[in-house]
N, C-alpha and C positions, 0 to 999 in steps of 0.2 A: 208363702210356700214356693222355693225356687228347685225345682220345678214342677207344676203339678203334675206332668208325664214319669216323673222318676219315682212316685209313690207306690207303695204296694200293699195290698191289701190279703191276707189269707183267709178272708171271708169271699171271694171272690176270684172264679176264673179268670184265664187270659194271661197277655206276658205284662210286663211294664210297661207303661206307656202305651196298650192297646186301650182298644176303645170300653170295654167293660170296667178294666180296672182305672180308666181316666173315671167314666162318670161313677164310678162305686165311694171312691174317693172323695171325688169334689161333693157327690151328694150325701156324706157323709160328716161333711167338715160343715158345710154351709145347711146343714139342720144344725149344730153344733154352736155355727155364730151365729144363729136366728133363735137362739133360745129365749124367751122371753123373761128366764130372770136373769141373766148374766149373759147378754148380747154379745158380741166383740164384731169388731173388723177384720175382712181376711182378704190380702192379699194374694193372686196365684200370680207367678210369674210364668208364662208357657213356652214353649219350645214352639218355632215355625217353622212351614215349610221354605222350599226355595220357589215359590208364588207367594211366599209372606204371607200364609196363614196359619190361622191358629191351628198347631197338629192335635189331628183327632176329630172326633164327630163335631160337629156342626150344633149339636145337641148340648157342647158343655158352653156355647156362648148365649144359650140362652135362659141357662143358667143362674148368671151371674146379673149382678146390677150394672157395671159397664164393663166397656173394655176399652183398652188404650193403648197404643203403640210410640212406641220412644225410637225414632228412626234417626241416622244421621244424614246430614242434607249437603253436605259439601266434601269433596275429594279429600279435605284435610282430618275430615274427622271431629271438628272443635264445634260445628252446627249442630243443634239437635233438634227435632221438633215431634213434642208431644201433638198426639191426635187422639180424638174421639172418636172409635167405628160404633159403639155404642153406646147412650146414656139412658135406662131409663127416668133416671131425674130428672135430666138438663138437657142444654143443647146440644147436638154434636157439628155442628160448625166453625167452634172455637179450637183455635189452637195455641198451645204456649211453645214460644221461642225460648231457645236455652244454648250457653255455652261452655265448655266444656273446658278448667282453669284447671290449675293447679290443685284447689281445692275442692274440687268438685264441678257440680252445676252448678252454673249462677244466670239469674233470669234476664234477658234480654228484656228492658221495660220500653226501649224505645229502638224499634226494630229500624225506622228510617235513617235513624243514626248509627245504625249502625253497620246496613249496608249503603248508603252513601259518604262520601268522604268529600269531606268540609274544603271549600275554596273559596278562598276573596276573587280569584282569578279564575274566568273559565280556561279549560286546557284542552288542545285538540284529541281527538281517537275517546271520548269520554260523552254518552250517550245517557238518559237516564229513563227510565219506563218504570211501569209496574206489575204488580201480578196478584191476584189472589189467591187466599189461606186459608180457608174456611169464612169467619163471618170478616177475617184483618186484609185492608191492600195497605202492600207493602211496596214502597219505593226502591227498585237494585238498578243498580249501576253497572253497563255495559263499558269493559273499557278493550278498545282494540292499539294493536301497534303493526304499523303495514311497512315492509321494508322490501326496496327493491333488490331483485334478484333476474343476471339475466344470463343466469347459467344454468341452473340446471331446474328441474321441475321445481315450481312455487311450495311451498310448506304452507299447509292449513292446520292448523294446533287450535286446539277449544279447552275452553276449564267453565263449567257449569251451562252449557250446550252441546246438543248432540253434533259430532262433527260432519254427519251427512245433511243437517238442518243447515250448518254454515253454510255448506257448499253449495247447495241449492241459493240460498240467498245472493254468493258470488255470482252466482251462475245469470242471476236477475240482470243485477248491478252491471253485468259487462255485455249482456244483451238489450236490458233497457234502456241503463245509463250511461252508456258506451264508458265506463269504467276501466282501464287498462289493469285489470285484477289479474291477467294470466302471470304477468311479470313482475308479482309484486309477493311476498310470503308476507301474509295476514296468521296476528295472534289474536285470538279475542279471547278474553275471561270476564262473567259475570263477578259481581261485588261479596269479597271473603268466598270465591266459590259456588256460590249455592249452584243447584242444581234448578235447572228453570225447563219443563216440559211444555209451556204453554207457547204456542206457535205464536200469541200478539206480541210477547215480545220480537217481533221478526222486523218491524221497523225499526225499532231503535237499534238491532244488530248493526242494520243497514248506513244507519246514522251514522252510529259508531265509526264505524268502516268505512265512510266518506268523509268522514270530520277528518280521518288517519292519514289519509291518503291525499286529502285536498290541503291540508294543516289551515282548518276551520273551524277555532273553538266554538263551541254548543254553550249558551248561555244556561245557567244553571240551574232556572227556574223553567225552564223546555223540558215537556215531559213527550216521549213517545212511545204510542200504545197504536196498535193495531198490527192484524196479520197482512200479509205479503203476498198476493197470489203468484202465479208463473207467467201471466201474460200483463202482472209491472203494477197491477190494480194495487 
């Protein structure tokens, strides 16, 4: 049902997509597929808000048997990652990776390979950490390129980190590790993009950023994981 906000019922008050005619609908359908001689499966596909929830009462998620959200996780668009906000069967820990081809989705079965990229040779500005995904950790690769600059104000550019998160982390690096980071324009992008919210990746930013700037390749079996405080911890 795409979408179950766009149903309408003349059995029942309300506009479309209001709260009456959501559950008159849904609880309509789903006595419907729960019939005991001739079951089915039912699909609702829902409209959300801009907080990314489900629009409408609160009342039609518990409803259902689960719910799942099919988000995109990187700037380009091509990442996708199923989640589970509800199971009652299973667990909701688990998520599925997926990419976004020519043909449709196709499942990511080995997600370290496919954000890390393969080298006989370490290479400087190239960091590697991890993060977790519900029950999966998953290995991304941090890669920066620092180039000097001694004209005009440094450029700090980010792709799958927040760009006020870098800046703090420079701001360490040239107070702690007396880093000459003011004269220098730093890129850094996480691996195919993704979007990474979790502050432990904050070392290996740092890594990254030092390997760039020092030209110190990071052996490739070095993983770095932890947060960053503000006085260097």
């Amino acid at each position: 049902i795409d979408s179950i906000q766009m149903l309408y019922s003349r059995e029942c008050d309300g506009s479309v997509g209001g709260g009456k005619q959501l559950m008159h609908c849904s609880s309509t359908i789903l006595n419907k597929a729960k019939n005991s001689e001739s079951p089915i499966s039912v699909f609702f596909v829902s409209q959300v808000t801009k907080q990314d929830e489900l629009r409408g009462t609160r009342e039609f998620e518990h409803m259902v048997d689960a719910v799942f959200t099919l988000s995109i996780e990187d700037d380009s668009g091509i990442l996708r990652m199923l989640k589970s906000e509800k199971n009652r069967f299973g667990d909701i820990s688990e998520v599925g990776l997926f990419e976004m081809t020519e043909v449709g989705l196709k499942e990511i079965a080995n997600p370290n390979k496919y954000f890390i990229t393969s080298r006989t040779v370490p290479v400087s500005g190239s960091a590697i950490s991890a993060i977790k995904e519900g029950s999966r950790t998953i290995a991304v690769e941090v890669n920066t390129l620092a180039e000097t600059n001694n004209f005009t104000y440094p450029s700090r550019i980010s792709q799958g980190i927040n760009k006020d998160f870098l800046q703090i982390l420079l701001a360490i690096m040239d107070n702690k590790l007396g880093c000459n980071v003011k004269k220098k324009d730093v890129y850094v992008q996480t691996s195919n993009g993704i979007r990474i919210k979790d502050n432990s990746i904050g070392l290996a930013v740092i890594a990254s950023i030092y390997s760039a700037i020092a030209s110190i390749p990071i052996d490739n079996n070095t993983v770095f994981l932890g947060e960053v405080s503000l006085t260097g911890e």
